[in-house]
Structures are given as structure tokens and as C-alpha cells.
C-alpha positions in Angstrom: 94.4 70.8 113.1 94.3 66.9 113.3 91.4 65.3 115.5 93.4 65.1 118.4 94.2 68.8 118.5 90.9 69.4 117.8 89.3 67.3 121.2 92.5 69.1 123.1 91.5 72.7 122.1 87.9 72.4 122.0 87.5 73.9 118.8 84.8 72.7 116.7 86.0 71.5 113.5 83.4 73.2 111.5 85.1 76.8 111.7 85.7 78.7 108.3 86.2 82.7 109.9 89.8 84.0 109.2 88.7 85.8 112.4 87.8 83.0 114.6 90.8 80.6 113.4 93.3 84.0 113.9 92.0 83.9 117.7 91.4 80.4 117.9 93.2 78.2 115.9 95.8 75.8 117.1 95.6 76.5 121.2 95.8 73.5 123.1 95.6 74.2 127.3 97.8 72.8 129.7 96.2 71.3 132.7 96.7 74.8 134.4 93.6 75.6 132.4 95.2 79.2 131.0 92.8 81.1 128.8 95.9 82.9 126.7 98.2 80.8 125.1 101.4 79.8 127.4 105.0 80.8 126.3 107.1 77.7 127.1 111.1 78.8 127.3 112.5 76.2 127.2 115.7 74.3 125.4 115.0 70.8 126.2 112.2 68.1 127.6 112.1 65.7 130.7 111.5 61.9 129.1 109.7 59.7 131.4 112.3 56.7 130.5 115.3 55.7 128.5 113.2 54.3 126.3 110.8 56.9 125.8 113.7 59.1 124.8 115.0 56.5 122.2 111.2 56.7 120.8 110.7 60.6 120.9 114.6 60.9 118.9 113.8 58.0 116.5 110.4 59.5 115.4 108.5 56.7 116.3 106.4 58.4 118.9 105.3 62.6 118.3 106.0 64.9 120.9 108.9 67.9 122.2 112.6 66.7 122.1 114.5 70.0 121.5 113.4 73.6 121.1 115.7 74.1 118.1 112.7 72.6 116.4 109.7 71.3 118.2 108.2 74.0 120.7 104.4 74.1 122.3 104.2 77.6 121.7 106.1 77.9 118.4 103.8 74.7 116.9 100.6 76.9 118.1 101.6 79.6 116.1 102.6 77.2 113.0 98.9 75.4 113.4 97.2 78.6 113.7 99.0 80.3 110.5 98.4 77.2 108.6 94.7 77.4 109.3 94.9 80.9 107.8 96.6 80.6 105.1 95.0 77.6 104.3 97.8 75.1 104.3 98.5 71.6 105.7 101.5 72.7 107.5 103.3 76.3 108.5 106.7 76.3 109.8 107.9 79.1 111.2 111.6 80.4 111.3 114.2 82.9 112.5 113.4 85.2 110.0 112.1 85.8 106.5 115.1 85.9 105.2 115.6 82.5 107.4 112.4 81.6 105.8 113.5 81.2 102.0 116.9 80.1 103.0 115.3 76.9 104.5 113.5 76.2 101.1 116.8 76.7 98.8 117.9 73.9 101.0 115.5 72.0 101.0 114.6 72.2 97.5 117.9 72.5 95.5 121.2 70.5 94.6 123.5 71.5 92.5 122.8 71.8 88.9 119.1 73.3 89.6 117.9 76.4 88.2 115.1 79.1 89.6 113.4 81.8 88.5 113.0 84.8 90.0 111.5 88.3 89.5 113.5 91.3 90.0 110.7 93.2 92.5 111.4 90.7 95.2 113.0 92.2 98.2 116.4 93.1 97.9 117.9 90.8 100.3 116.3 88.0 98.1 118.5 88.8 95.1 121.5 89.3 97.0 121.1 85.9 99.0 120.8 84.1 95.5 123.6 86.7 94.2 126.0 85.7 96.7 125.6 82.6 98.2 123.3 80.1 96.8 124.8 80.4 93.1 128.2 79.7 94.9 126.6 76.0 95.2 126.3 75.7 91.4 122.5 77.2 91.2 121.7 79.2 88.2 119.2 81.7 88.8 117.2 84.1 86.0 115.3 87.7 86.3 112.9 88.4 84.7 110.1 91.5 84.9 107.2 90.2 87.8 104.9 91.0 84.8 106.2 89.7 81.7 104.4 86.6 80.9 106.1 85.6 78.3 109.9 86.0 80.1 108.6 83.5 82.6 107.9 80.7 80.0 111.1 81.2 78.4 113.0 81.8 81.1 112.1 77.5 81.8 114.4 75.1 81.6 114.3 71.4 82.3 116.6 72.2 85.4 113.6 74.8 86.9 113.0 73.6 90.5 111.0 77.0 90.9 109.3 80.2 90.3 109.9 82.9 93.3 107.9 86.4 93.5 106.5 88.7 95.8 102.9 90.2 94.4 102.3 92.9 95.3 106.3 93.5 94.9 108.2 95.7 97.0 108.2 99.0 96.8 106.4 99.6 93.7 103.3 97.3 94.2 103.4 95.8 91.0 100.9 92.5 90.5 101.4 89.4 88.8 98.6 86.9 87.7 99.3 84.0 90.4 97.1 81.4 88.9 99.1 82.1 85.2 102.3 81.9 86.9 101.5 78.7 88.4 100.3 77.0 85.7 103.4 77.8 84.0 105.1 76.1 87.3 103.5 72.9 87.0 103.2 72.5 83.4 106.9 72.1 83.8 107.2 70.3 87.1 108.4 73.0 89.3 106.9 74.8 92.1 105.4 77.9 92.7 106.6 80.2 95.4 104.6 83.6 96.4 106.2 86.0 98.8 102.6 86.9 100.6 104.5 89.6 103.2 102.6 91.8 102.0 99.3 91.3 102.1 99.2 88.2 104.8 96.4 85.4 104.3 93.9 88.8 105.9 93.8 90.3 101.9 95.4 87.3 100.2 95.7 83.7 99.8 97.8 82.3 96.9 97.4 79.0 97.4 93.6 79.1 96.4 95.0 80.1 93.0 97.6 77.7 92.3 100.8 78.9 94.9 102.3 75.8 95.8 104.3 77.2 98.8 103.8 81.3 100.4 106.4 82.8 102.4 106.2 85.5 104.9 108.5 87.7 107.3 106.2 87.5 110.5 108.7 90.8 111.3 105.9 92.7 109.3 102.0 92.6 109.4 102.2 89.6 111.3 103.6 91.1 114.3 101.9 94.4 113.6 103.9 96.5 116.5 107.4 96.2 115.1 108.6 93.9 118.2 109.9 90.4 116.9 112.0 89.1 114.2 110.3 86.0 112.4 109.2 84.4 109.2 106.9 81.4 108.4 106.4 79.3 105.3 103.3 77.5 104.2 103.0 74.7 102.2 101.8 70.9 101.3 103.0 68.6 104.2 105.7 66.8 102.4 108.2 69.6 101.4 107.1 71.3 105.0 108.5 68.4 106.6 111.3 68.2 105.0 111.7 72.1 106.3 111.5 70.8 109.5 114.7 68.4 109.0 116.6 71.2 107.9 115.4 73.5 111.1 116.5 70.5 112.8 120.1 70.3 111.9 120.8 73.6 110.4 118.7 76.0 113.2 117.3 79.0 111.9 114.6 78.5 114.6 112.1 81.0 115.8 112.0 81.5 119.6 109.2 81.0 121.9 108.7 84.1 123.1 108.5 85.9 119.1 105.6 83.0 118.6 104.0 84.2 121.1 104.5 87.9 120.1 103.3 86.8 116.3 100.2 84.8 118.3 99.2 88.2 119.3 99.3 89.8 116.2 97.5 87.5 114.5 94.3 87.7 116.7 94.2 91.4 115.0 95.1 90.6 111.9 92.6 91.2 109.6 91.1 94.2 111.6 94.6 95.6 111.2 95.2 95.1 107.3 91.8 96.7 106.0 92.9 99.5 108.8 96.1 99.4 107.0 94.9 99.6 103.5 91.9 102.0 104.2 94.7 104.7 105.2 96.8 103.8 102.6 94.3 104.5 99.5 93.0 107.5 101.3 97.0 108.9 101.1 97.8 107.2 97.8 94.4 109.2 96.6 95.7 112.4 98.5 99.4 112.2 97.1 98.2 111.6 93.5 97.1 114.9 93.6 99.8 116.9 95.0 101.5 119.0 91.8 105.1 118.0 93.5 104.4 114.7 93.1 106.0 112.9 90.2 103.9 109.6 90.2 102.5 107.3 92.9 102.9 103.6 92.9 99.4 101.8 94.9 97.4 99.2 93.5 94.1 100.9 95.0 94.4 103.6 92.5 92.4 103.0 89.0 96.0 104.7 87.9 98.2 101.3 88.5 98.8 99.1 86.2 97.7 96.2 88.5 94.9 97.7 89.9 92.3 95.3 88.2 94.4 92.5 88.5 94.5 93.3 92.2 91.3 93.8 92.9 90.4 90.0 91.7 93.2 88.4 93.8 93.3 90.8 97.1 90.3 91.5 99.4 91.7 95.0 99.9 95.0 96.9 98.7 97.3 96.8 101.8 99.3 99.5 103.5 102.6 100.3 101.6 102.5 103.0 98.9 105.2 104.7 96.5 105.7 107.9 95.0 108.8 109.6 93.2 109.3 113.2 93.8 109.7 115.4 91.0 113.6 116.3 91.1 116.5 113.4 91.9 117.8 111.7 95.3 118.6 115.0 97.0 114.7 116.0 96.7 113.9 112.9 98.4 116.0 112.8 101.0 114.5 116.7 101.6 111.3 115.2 101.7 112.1 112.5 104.0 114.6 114.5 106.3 111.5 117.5 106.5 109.2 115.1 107.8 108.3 114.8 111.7 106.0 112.3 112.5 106.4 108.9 110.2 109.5 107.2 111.7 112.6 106.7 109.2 113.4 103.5 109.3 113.3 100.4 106.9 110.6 97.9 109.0 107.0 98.0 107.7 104.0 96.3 108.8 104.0 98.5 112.2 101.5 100.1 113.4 103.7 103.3 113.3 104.1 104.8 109.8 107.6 104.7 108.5 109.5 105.8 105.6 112.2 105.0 103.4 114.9 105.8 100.4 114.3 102.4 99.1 117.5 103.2 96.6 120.1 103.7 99.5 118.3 101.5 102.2 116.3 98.4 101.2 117.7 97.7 97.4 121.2 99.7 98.2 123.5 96.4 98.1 121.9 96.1 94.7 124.1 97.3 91.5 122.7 100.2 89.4 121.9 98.0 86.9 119.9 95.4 89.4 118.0 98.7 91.0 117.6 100.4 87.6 116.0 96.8 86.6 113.7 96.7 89.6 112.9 100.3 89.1 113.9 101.0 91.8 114.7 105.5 90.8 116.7 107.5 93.2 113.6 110.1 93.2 111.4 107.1 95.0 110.2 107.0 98.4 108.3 104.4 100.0 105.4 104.6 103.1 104.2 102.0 104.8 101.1 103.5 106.3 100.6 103.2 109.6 97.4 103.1 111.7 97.4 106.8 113.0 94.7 109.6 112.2 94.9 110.2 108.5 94.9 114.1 108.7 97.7 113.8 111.1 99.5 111.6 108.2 98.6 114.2 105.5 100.0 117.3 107.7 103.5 115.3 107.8 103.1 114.8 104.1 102.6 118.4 103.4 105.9 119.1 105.7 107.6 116.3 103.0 106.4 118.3 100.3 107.6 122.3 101.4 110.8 121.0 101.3 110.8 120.4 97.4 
């Protein structure tokens, strides 16, 4: 928050609590003196003058000129997440999905080449897939941890890295600080995909992340309400996100920023709810004989369970687990529970479930999901905030089924 903000908000500029700045951060009042933040629907601004307007459309003077990308209540929840996660600027867009859009805009011409790792979301592979190498983009997989595939994988045409750590739905964990050194040794950027965890249990920047990338659909909103995504980054390639919001769109709305202000005030108290119900069902699943194998970075089991513990303050709320037995086991599971919702949304305070194979990674080929490993026997949680033995009772119900 600049020093103007600051003398407008009344927020001294010693804070450091990711609690405080969640609640805090980034509020200025109107002169109506409103103790929560104000949602301001609205498409356009009222200029005092002809040539006010010229001065507010030129640049030459800051301030609202169109809601398609400056908004008071939509800038409050950019300079509040930005506070969080530690970065000179958020921007925040229609969507996650919206979200890394924006930067393949932004950041690549034709010619370029990225690097990605095949545990991102699925939607992420297919929008590089189908679209962005139409523009004459090469993009390479390679295994999130495979050190080694990610150096060779570099070419002088790398304009960046992309992963998501902890990945989806498997939870695997990448060394972020390695990762970005290889980045920058080679002049290209590194790009985390912090859904996730949120800046409550993570915060990629402090080793090495050039740029995170949420959807706000999940933790960030916490309730399951709002679509949304925000990016976080250095000013300059932030700004330059902004031009693109600008003329392309993919805006957030005032109302969801005012949703995802909400969620954030909760935030942490929410995640280490989150992750405190997850280990307690990752623990209880691990030993259920039906069980195949269960995929949570909380357990000493998982691969990335050290690695985790360094980088995360706590272990988050989305587990895995193959059944023993193939897709028709886990669909009996799923279709025998009564409680967790089916649904593909995480990050609510509701549990859900999920058959990531046909649901979340089912545009993806056989090859792609077998890649990911992403096994028709796999089912994904994302725990939810309700009483644990309540949880483990629909769990058991899952489990007769087998």
C-alpha cells in the first residue's frame, strides 16, 4: 500500500500479521465513514470536466475510468492480496483459468517456448493444448519432480516455468527455490500455481517465484460462492496485465471482490482448519485395508512430505487415495457416499468429492492422464470444515461399497 493509501485507510504502515493485513489491508473509507468495505457496481465514472476525462484516459492522472479494469472494490481486494502474498501488485480476474490466460498474453509472441509440469490442473494443459500453441508456442512436460527434465527441457526460446506445488490431485511437491534458480539462470520467469495452499500456508515468492497464480473460486472464497482468480507479481509485468484486462476483459466483478474480501479476513483460520481435518483423514484412510494408497503431503508416507514441511506452514485440505479395484470401485465408493457433496469445486467449506479421471483431467488423453497419474481407481477429497467423525462415518459408507 503506497503512502497515500496508507493516510486514507489509517493503517499503520508497520504491520507484518497475515491476519491483520487479511482484515485490514487495502480498505480505504468513503466519506460515508462505512466500517466494511463498500461494493461499488458500477460500469463507468462521472469526470468533473472534459479535461479531466482526457487526463484520467491518457494516464496522466490515477483514478476510475471504466470498471472493465479499474474498480474501488476490486483494487481493495488486489491491494489486500498483494499484501499477503507479499507482492507489489495483485490483479485480479474473471477466473483462474482467466488468470493464466492474461499472462500467456502478456508474456508470449510467437516463437516462445514454456515449460510446464504435467500435475497442473487439467484445464491448464488443455488451454496450452488447444489454443495457445495454435499461436506458434511450443510448450514441454515434464514430471513436477524431475529436476533434471526441467534443465533440459530449456531452450533459449523459454519465456517460463509453470507448476502448481502441491499439484492437483496427487499433492506432489517441487523444490520452488531449485526451480527458480533454474528460471533465472536462463532468463525466464518462474510461475507457481499457489491455489492450493493460498499465501495462509505458502508464499513462493519468498523462495524465488517470480509470479503465483490463484483461482479465488477456491480457498479464497471459502464458501463456494464466486468465480475469480488473481495473479501476483513484480509491478512491471502486473501492469502490463492490467493493459491486457483493459482491452481484452476477463475482469472480475465488484460484487465477487467483495465476496473474496470476505474470505480473506478468515483465511488463515480456515486453511490450518482445512489442513487439520485433512491429516486427521489422510491418517484415518491410510489405515483402512480397502485402501490402495493415499496421496497427502502430511503423511511421513509421501514422497514430498519433508520437502513440504520446509516450504508450507501446514499441509492443506485436499487428499487422494486409489481404491483397491478399477473405476467401477470408485465410482461405488463415491456414489455410496452421503454427506461430502459430488462435485468438482474445492476450497469450500463443504467437503466434496471427485473422479478426477472422468471429471477434472477427463478432456485429457489416456496417455496425458496416465502421464499425470492421474489412475481410474483415484478419488480426490477436498476436506471440508465439518466434524471429523461425521467425515469418517461417510468414509466408512465409501468403503462398504468395495
Amino acid at each position: 500500500m503506497d503512502e497515500e493509501l496508507e493516510q486514507q485507510s489509517g493503517l499503520p504502515s508497520d504491520i507484518e500479521g497475515i491476519d491483520t493485513l487479511a482484515i485490514r489491508a487495502g480498505q480505504v473509507r468513503t466519506p460515508e465513514g462505512e466500517h466494511s468495505e463498500a461494493i461499488f457496481p458500477t460500469s463507468s465514472y462521472v469526470f468533473e470536466s472534459a479535461a479531466h476525462a482526457a487526463a484520467r484516459f491518457a494516464g496522466e492522472e490515477a483514478g476510475n475510468v471504466y470498471s472493465r479494469y479499474t474498480n474501488p472494490t476490486v483494487r481493495t481486494f488486489e491491494q489486500r492480496f498483494a499484501a499477503l502474498d507479499g507482492a507489489e501488485q495483485a490483479v485480479a480476474t474473471s477466473s483462474g483459468m482467466a488468470g493464466i490466460l492474461t499472462l500467456c498474453m502478456v508474456l508470449l509472441e510467437a516463437g516462445d517456448h514454456i515449460i510446464c509440469s504435467k500435475s497442473v490442473f487439467g484445464s491448464t494443459i488443455s488451454l496450452f493444448n488447444r489454443y495457445i500453441k495454435k499461436f506458434n508456442v511450443d510448450v514441454s512436460y515434464v514430471t513436477l519432480t524431475d529436476i533434471d527434465g526441467w534443465k533440459q527441457a530449456i531452450t533459449d526460446k523459454t519465456r517460463f516455468l509453470l507448476l502448481e506445488t502441491p499439484s492437483n490431485p496427487l499433492g506432489e511437491v517441487v523444490d520452488i527455490q531449485q526451480l527458480a534458480d533454474i528460471a533465472h539462470n536462463n532468463n525466464a520467469l518462474l510461475i507457481v500455481d499457489n491455489t492450493f495452499c493460498t499465501p495462509a500456508l505458502q508464499k513462493p515468492r519468498e523462495f524465488g517465484a517470480d509470479i503465483t497464480w490463484y483461482s479465488a473460486t477456491k480457498y479464497i472464497d471459502g464458501q463456494g460462492r464466486c468465480l475469480g482468480g488473481v495473479l501476483a507479481g513484480d509491478a512491471k509485468v502486473m501492469e502490463e496485465c492490467v493493459g491486457f484486462l483493459r482491452t481484452a476483459g476477463p475482469t472480475m466483478s465488484p460484487f465477487n471482490a467483495w465476496v473474496f474480501l470476505k474470505g480473506l479476513e478468515t483465511l488463515r483460520l480456515r486453511m490450518d482448519a482445512h489442513s487439520a481435518n485433512a491429516l486427521a483423514l489422510a491418517q484415518w484412510l491410510d489405515e483402512q485395508s480397502q485402501i490402495e494408497k493415499v496421496y497427502y503431503g502430511g503423511l511421513p508416507s509421501h514422497a514430498g512430505h519433508e520437502l513440504a514441511s520446509r516450504q508450507q506452514r501446514a499441509y492443506g485440505g485436499v487428499l487422494s487415495f486409489e481404491v483397491k479395484g478399477d473405476k467401477s470401485a470408485a465410482w461405488r465408493f463415491i456414489d455410496n457416499t452421503e454427506l461430502v457433496s459430488l462435485t468438482a469445486n474445492l476450497g469450500d467449506a463443504k467437503s466434496t468429492i471427485v473422479h478426477p479421471a472422468t471429471t477434472t483431467h477427463g478432456r485429457l488423453a489416456q496417455e496425458e492422464r496416465d502421464e499425470a497419474g492421474i489412475r481410474d481407481n483415484l478419488i480426490r477429497v477436498a476436506v471440508g470444515l465439518e466434524d471429523l467423525v461425521d467425515l469418517q462415518r461417510d468414509m466408512e459408507r465409501g468403503l462398504s461399497a468395495l
